[in-house]
N, CA, C and O atoms as a Tripos MOL2 file, in Angstrom:
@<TRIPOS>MOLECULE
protein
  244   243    61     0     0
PROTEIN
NO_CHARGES

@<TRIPOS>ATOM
      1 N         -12.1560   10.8340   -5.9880 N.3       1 UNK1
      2 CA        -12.0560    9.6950   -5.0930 C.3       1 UNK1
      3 C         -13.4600    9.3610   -4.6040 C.2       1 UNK1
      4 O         -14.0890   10.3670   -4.2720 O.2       1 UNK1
      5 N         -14.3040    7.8710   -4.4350 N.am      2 UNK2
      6 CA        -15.3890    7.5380   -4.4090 C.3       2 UNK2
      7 C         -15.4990    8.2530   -2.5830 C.2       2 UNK2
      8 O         -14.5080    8.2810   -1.8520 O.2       2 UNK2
      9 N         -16.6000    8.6560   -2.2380 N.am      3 UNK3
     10 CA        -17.2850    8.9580   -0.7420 C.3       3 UNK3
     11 C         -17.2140    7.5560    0.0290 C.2       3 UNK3
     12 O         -17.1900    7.5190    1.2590 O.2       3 UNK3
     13 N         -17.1880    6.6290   -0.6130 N.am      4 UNK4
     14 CA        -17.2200    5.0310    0.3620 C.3       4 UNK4
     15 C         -16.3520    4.4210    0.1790 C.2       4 UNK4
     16 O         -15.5820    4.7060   -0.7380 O.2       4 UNK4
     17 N         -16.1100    3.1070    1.1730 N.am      5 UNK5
     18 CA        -14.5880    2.6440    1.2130 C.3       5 UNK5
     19 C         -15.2530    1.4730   -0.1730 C.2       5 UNK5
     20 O         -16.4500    1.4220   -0.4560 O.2       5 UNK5
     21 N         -14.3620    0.7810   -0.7470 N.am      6 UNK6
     22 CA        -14.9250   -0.5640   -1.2620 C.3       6 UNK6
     23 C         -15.3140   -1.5740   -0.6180 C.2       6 UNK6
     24 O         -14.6810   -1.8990    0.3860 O.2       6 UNK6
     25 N         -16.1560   -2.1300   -0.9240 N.am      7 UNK7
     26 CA        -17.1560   -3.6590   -0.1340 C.3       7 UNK7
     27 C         -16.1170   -4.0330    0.3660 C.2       7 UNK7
     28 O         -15.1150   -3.5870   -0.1920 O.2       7 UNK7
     29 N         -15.8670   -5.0160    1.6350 N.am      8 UNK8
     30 CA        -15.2430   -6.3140    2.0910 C.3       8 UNK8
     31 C         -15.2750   -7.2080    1.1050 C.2       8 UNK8
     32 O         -16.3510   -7.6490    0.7030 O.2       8 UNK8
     33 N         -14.2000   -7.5570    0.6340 N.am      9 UNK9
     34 CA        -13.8080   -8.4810    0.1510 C.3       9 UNK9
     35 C         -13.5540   -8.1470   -1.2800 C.2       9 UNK9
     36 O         -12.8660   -8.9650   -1.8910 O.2       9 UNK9
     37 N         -14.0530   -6.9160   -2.0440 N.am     10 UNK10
     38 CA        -13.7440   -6.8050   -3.1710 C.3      10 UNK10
     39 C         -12.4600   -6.1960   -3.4700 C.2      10 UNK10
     40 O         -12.2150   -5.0630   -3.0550 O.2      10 UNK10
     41 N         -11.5270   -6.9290   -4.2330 N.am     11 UNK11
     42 CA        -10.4090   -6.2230   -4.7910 C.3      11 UNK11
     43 C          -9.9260   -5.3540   -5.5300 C.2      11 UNK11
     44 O          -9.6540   -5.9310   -6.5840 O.2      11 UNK11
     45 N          -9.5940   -4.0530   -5.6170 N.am     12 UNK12
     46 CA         -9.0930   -3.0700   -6.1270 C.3      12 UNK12
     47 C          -8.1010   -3.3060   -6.9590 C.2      12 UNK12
     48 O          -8.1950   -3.0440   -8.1580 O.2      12 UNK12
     49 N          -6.9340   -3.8790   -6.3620 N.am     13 UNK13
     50 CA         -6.2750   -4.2120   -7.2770 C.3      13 UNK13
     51 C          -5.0820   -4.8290   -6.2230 C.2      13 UNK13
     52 O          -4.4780   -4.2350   -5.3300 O.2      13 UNK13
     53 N          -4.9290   -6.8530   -6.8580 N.am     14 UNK14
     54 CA         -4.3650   -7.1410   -6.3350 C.3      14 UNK14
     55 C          -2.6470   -7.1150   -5.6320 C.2      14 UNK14
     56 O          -2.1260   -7.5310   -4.5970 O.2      14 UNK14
     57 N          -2.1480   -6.3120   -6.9690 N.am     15 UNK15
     58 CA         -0.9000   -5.7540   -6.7400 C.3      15 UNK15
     59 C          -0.7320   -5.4150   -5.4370 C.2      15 UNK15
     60 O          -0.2370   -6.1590   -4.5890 O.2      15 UNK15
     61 N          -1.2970   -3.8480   -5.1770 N.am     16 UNK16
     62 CA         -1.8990   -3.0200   -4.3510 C.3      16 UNK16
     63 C          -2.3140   -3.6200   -2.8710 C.2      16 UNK16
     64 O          -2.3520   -2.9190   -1.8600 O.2      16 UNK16
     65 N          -2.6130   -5.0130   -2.9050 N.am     17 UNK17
     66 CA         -3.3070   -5.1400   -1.6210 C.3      17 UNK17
     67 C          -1.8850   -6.4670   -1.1600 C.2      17 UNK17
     68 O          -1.7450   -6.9130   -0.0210 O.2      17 UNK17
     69 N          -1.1120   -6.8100   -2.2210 N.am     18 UNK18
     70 CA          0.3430   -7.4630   -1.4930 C.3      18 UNK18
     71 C           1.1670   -6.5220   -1.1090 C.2      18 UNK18
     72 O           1.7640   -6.6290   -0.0370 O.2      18 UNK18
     73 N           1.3410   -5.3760   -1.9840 N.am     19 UNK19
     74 CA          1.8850   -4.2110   -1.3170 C.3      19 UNK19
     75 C           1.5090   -3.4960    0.2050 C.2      19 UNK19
     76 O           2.1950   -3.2430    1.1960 O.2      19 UNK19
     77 N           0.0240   -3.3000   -0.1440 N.am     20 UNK20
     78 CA          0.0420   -3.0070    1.9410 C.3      20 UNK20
     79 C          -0.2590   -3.9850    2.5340 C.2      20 UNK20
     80 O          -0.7660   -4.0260    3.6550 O.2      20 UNK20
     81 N           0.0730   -5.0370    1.7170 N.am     21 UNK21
     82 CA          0.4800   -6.1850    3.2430 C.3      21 UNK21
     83 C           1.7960   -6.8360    3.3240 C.2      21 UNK21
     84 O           2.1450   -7.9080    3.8180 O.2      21 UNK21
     85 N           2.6420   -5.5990    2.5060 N.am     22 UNK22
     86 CA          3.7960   -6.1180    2.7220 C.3      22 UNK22
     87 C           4.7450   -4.8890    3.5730 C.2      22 UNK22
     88 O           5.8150   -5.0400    4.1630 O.2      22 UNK22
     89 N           3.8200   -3.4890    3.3710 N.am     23 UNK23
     90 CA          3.7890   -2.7720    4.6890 C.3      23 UNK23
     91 C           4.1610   -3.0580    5.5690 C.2      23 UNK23
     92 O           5.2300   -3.2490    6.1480 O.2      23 UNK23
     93 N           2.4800   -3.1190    5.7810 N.am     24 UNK24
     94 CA          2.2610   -3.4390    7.1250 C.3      24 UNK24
     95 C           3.2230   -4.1620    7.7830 C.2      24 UNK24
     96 O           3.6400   -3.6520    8.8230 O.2      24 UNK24
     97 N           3.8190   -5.5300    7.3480 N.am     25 UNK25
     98 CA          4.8650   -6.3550    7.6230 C.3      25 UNK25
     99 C           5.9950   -5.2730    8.7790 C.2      25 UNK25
    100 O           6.3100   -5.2930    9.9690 O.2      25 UNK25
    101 N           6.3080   -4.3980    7.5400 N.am     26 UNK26
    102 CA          7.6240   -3.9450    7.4950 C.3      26 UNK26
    103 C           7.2100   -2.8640    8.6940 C.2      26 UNK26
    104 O           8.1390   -2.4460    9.3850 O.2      26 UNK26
    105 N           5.7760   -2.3610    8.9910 N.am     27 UNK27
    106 CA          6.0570   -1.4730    9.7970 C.3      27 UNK27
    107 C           5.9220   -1.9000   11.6130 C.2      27 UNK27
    108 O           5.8770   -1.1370   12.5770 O.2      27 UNK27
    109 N           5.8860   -3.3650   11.5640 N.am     28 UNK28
    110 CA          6.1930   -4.3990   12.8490 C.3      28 UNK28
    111 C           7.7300   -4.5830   13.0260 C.2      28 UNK28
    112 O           8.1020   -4.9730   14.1330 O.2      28 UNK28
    113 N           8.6300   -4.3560   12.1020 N.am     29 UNK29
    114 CA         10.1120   -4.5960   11.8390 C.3      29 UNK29
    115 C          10.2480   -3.5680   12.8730 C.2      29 UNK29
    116 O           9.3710   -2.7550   13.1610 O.2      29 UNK29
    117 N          11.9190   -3.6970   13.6540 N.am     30 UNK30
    118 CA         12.3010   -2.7260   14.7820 C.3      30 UNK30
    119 C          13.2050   -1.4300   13.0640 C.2      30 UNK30
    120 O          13.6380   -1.7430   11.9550 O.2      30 UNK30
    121 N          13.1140   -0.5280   13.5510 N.am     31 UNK31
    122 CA         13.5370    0.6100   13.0630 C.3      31 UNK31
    123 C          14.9490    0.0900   12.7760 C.2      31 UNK31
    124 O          15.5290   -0.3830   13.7540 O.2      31 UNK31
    125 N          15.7590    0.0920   11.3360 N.am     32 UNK32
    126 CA         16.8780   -0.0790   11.1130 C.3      32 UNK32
    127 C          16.8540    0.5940    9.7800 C.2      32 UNK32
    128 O          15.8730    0.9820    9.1460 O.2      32 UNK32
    129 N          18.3520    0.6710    9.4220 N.am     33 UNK33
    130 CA         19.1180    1.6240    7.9080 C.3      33 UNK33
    131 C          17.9810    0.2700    6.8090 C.2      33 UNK33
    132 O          17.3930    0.5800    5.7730 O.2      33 UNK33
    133 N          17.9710   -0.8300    7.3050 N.am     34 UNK34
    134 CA         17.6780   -1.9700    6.0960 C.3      34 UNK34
    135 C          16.2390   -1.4640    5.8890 C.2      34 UNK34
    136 O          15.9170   -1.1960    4.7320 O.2      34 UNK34
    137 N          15.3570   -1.3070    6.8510 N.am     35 UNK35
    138 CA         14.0130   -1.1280    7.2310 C.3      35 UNK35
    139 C          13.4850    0.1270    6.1450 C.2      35 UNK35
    140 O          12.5090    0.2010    5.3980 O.2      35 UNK35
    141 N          14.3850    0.8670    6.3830 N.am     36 UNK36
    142 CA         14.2170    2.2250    6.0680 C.3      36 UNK36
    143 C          14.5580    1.8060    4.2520 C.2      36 UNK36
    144 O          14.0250    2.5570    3.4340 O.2      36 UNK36
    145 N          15.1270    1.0390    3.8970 N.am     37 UNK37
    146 CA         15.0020    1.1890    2.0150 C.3      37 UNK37
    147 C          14.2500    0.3630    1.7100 C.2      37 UNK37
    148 O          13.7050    0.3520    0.6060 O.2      37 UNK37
    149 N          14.0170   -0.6650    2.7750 N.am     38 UNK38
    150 CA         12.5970   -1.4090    2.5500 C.3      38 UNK38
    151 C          11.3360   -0.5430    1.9070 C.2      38 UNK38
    152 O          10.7000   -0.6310    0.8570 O.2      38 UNK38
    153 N          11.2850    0.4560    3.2100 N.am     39 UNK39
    154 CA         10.4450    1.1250    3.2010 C.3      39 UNK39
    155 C           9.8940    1.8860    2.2560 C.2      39 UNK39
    156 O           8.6750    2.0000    2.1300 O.2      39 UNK39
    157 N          11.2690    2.8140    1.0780 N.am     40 UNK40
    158 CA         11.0010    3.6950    0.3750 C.3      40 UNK40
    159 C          11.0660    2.8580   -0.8980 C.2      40 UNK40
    160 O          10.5930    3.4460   -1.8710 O.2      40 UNK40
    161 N          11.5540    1.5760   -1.1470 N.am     41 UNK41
    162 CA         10.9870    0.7530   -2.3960 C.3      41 UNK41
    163 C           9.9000    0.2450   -2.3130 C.2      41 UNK41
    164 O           9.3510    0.1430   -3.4100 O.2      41 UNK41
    165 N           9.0820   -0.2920   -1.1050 N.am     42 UNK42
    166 CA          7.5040   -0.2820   -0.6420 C.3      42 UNK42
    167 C           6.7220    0.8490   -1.5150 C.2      42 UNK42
    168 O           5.9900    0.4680   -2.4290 O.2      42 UNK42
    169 N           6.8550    2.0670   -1.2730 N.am     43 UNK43
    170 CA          6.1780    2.8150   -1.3210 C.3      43 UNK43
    171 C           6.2000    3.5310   -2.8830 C.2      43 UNK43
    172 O           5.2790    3.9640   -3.5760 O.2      43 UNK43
    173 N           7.4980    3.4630   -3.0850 N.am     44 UNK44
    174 CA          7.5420    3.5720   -4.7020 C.3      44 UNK44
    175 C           6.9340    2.2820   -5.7560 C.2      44 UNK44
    176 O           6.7070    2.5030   -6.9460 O.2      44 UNK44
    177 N           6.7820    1.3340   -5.3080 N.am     45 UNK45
    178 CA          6.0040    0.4490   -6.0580 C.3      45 UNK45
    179 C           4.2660    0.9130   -5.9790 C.2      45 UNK45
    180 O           3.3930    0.9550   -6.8460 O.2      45 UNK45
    181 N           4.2650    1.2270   -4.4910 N.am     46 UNK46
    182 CA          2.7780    1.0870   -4.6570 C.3      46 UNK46
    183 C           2.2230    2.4520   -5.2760 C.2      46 UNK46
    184 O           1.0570    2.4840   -5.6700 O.2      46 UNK46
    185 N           3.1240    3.6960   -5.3770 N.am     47 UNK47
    186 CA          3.0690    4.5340   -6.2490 C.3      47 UNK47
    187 C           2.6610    4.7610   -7.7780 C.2      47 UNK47
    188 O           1.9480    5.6020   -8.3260 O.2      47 UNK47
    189 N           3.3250    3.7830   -8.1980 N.am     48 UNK48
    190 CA          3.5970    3.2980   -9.2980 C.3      48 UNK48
    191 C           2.3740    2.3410   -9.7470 C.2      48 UNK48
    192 O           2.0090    2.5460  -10.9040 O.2      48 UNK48
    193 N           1.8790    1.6280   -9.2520 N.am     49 UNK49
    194 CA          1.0490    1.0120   -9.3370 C.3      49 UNK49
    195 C          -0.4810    1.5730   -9.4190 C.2      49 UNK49
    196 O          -1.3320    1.2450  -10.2460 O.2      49 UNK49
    197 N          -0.6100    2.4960   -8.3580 N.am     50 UNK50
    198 CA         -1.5180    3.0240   -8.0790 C.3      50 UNK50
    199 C          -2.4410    4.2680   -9.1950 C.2      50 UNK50
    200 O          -1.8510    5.2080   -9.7270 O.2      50 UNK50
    201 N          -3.4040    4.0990   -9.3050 N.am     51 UNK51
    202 CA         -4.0280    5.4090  -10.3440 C.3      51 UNK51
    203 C          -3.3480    6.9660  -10.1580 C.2      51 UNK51
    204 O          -2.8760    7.1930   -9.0440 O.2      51 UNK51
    205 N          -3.3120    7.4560  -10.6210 N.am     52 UNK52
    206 CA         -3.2350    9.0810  -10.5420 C.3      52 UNK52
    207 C          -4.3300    9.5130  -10.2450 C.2      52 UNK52
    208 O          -4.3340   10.7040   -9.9330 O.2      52 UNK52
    209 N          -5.4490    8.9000  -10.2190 N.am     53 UNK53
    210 CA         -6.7740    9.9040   -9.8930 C.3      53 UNK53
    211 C          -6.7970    9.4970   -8.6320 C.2      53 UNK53
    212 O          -7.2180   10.4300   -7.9490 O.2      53 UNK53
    213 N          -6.5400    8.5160   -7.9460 N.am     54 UNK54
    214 CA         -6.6850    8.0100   -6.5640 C.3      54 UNK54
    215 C          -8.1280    7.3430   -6.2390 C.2      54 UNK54
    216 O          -8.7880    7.5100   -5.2130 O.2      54 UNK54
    217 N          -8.4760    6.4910   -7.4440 N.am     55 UNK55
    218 CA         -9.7800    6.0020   -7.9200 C.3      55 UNK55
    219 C          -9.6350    4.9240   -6.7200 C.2      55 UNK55
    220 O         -10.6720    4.5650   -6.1630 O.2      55 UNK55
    221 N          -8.4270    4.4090   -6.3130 N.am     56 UNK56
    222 CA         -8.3660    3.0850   -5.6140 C.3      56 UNK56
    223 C          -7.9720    3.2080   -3.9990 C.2      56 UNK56
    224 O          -8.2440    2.3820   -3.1270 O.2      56 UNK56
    225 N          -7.2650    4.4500   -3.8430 N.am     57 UNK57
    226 CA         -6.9010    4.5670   -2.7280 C.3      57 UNK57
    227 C          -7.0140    4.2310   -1.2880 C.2      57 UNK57
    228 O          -8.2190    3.9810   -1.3240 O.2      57 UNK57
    229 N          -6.7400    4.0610   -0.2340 N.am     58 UNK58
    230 CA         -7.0900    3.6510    0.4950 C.3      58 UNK58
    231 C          -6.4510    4.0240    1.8080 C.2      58 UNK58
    232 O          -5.8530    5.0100    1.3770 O.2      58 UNK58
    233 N          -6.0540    3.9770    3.3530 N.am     59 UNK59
    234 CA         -5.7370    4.5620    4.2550 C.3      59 UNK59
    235 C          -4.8550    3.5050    4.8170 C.2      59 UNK59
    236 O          -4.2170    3.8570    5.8100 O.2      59 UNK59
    237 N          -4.7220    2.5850    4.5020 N.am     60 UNK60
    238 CA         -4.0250    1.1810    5.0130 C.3      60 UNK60
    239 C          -2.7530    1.2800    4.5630 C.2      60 UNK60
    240 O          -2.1360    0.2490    4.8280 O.2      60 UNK60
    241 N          -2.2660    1.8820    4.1390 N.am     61 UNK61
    242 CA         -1.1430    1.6100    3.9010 C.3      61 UNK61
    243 C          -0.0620    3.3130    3.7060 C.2      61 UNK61
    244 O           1.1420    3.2550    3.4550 O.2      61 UNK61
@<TRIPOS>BOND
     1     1     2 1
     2     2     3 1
     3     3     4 2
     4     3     5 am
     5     5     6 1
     6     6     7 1
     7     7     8 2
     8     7     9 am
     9     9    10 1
    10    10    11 1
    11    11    12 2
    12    11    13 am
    13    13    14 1
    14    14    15 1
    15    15    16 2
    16    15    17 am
    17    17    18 1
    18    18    19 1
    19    19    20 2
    20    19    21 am
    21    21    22 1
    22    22    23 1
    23    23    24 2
    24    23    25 am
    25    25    26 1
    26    26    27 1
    27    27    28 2
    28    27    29 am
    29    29    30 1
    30    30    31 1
    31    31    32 2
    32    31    33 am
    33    33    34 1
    34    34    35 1
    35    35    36 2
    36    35    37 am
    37    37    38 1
    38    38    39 1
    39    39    40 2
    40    39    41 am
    41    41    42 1
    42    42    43 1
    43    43    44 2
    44    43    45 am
    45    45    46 1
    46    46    47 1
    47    47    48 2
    48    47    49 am
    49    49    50 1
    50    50    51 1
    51    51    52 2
    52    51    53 am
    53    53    54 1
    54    54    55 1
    55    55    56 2
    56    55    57 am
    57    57    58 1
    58    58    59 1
    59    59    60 2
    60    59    61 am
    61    61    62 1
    62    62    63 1
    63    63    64 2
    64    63    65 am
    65    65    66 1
    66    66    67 1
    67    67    68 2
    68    67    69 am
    69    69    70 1
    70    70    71 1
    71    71    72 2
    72    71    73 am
    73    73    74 1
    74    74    75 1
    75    75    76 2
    76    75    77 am
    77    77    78 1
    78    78    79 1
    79    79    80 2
    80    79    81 am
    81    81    82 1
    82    82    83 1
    83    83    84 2
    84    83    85 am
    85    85    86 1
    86    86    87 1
    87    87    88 2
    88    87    89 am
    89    89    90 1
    90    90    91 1
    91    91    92 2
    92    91    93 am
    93    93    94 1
    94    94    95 1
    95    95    96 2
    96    95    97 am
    97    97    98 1
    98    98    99 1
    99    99   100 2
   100    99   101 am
   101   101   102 1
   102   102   103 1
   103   103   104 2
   104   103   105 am
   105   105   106 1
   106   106   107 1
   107   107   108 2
   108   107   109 am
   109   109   110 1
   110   110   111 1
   111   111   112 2
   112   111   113 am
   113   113   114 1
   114   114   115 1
   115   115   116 2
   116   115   117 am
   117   117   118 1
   118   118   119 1
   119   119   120 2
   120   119   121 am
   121   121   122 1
   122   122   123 1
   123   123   124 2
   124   123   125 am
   125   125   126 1
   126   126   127 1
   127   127   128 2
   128   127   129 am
   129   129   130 1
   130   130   131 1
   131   131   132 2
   132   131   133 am
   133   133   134 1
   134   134   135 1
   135   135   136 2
   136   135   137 am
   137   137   138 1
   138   138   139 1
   139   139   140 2
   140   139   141 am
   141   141   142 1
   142   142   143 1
   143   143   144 2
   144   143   145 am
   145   145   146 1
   146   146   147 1
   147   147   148 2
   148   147   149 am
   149   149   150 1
   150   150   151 1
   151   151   152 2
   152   151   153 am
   153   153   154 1
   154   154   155 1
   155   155   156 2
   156   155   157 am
   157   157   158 1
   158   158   159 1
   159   159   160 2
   160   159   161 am
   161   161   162 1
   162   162   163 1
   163   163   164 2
   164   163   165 am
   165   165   166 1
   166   166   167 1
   167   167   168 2
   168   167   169 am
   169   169   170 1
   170   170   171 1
   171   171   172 2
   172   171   173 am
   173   173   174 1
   174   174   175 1
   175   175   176 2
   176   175   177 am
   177   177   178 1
   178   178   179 1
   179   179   180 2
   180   179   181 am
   181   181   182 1
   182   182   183 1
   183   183   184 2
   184   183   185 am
   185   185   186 1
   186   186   187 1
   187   187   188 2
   188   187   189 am
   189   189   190 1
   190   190   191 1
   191   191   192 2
   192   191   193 am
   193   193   194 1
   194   194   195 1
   195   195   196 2
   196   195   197 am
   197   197   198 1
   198   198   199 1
   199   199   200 2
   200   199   201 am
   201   201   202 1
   202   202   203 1
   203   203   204 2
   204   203   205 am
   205   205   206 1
   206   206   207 1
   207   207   208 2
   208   207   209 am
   209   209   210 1
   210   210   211 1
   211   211   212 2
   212   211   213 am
   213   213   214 1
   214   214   215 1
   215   215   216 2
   216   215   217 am
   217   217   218 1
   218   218   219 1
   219   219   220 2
   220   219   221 am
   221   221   222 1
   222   222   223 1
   223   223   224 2
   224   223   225 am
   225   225   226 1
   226   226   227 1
   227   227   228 2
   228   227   229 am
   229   229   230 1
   230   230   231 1
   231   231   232 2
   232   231   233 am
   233   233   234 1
   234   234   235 1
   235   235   236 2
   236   235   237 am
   237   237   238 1
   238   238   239 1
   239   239   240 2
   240   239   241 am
   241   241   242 1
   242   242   243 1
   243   243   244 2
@<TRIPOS>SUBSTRUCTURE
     1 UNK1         2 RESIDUE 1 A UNK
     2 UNK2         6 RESIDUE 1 A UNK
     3 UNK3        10 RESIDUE 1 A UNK
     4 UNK4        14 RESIDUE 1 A UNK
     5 UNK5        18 RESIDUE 1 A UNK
     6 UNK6        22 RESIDUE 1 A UNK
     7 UNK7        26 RESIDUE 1 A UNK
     8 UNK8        30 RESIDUE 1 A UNK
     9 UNK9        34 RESIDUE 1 A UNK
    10 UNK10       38 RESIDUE 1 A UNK
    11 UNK11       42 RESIDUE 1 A UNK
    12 UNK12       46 RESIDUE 1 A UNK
    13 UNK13       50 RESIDUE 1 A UNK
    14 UNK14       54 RESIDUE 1 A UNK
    15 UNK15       58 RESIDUE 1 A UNK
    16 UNK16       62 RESIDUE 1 A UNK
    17 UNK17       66 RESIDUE 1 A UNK
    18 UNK18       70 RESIDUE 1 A UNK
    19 UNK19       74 RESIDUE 1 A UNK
    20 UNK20       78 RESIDUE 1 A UNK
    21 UNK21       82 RESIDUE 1 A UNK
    22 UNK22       86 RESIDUE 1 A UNK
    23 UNK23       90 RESIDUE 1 A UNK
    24 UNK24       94 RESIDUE 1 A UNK
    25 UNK25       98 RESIDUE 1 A UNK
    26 UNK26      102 RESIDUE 1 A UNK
    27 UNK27      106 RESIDUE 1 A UNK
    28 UNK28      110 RESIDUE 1 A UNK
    29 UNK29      114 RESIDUE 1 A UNK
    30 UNK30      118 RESIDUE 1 A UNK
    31 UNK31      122 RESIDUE 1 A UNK
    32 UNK32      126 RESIDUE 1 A UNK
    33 UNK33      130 RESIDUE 1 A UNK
    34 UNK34      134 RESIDUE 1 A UNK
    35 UNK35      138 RESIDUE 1 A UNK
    36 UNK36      142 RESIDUE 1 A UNK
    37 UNK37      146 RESIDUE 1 A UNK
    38 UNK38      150 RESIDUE 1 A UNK
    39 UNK39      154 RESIDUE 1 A UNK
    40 UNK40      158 RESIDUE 1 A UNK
    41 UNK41      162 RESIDUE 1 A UNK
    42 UNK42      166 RESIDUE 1 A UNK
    43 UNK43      170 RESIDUE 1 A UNK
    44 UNK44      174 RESIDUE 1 A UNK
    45 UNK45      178 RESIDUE 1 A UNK
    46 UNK46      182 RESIDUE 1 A UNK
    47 UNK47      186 RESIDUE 1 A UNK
    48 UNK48      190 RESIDUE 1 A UNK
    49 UNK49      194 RESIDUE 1 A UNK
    50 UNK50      198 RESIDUE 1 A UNK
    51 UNK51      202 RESIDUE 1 A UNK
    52 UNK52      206 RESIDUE 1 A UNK
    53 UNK53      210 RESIDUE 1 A UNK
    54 UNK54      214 RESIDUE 1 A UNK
    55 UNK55      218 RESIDUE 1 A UNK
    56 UNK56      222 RESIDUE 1 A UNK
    57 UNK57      226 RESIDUE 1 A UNK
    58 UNK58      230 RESIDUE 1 A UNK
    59 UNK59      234 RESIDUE 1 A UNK
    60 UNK60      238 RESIDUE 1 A UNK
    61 UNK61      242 RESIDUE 1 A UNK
C-alpha cells in the first residue's frame, strides 16, 4: 500500500469513489433492517471492485 494518500482530485478508480459516496449516503440514513442490507451489498461491491493488494485503498469508506 503506497505511504501517501493520492493527489486531490486524482481518481483511483471511479467505481470505487460512487461506492463511498454511496456510503457515506447510507451512513446519514437512521439505523433500520433496510439500512443494514444496504449496507452489506455496499460493501460487497466495493470489495469486489477493489485490488487485492490494496494498491487503491483508502479510509473513507
Amino acid at each position: 500500500m503506497p505511504n501517501s494518500p493520492r493527489p486531490p482530485g486524482s481518481a483511483c478508480c471511479p467505481a470505487r469513489d460512487h461506492l463511498n459516496d454511496a456510503i457515506r449516503d447510507l451512513m446519514n440514513q437512521p439505523a433500520s433492517r433496510e439500512r443494514t442490507q444496504q449496507w452489506a451489498a455496499l460493501l460487497k461491491q466495493w470489495a469486489d471492485c477493489c485490488p487485492q493488494a490494496g494498491d487503491c485503498w483508502t479510509t473513507a469508506a
